[in-house]
C-alpha positions in Angstrom: 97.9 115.0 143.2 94.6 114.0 142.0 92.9 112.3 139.3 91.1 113.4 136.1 88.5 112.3 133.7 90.1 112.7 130.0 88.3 113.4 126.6 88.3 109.8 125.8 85.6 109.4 128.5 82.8 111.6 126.0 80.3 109.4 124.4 81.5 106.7 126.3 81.1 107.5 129.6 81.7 104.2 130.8 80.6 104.0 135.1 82.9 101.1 135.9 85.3 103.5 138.2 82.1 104.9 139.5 81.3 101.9 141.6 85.0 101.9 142.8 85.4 105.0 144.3 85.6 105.2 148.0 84.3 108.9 148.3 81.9 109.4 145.5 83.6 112.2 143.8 82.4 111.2 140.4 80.1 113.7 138.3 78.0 113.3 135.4 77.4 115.6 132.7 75.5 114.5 129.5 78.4 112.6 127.5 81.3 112.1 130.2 82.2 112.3 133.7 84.3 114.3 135.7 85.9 114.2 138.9 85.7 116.8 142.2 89.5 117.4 142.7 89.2 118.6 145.9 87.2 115.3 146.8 89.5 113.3 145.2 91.5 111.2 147.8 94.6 110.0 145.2 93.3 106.2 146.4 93.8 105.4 142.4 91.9 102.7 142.6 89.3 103.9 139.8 92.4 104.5 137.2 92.8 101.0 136.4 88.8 100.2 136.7 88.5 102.3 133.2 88.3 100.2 130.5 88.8 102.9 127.9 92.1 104.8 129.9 90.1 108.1 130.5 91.5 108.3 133.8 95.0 109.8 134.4 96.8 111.1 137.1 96.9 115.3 137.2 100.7 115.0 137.2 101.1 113.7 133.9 102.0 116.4 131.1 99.0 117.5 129.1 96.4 116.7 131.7 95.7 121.1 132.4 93.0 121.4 130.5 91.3 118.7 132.0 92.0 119.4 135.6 90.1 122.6 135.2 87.5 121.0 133.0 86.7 118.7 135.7 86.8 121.4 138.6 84.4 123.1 136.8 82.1 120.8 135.7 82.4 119.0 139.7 80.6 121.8 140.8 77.9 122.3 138.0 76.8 118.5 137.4 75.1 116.1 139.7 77.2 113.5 142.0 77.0 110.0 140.4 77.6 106.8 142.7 76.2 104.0 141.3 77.3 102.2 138.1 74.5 102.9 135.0 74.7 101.6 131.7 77.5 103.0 129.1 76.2 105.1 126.6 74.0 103.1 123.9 76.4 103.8 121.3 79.1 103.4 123.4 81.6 101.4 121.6 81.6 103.1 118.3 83.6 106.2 119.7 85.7 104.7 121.9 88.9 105.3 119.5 87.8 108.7 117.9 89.7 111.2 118.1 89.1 115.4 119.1 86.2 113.9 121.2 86.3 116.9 123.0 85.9 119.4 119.9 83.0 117.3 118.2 81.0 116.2 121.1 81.5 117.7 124.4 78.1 119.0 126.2 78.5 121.4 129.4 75.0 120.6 130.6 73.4 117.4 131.8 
């Protein structure tokens, strides 16, 4: 098992589980983080850190697409370590929907 980043984490891209995570296997792209699955260590101690429930185990149903989204993307984008600011705008998309479809960005 490992853990994911989800589609509520674009335009967000909150950094609380960031500062959590024992390995550093966090990854930033433009709108949204991602995590390295094969860095990932199942701890689960940056699941409950995220405020907006963008992290989910990769054994729950519907999660696919976002495990290789975030395999991807892990080795593209930059390592991120260090809590940053949210996003400036943060809080007016935390409860859209199709995030994904309407605002995702592959580069950084």
């Amino acid at each position: 098992m490992t853990y994911i980043v989800n589609e509520n984490c674009i335009k967000c891209k909150l950094t609380d589980c960031v500062e959590v995570c024992p390995v550093d296997c966090f990854y930033e792209g433009k709108n949204m983080l991602v995590i390295k699955p094969d860095e990932c260590i199942d701890c689960g101690v940056c699941e409950p850190e995220c405020p907006i429930d963008a992290i989910k185990p990769d054994t729950e149903p519907g999660t696919e697409k976002w495990v290789e989204l975030n395999s991807k993307y892990s080795e593209i984008w930059p390592n991120i370590n260090k809590q940053k600011d949210p996003l400036e705008d943060n809080e007016k998309y935390r409860n859209e929907e199709n995030k994904f479809e309407k605002y995702f960005k592959e580069n950084i």
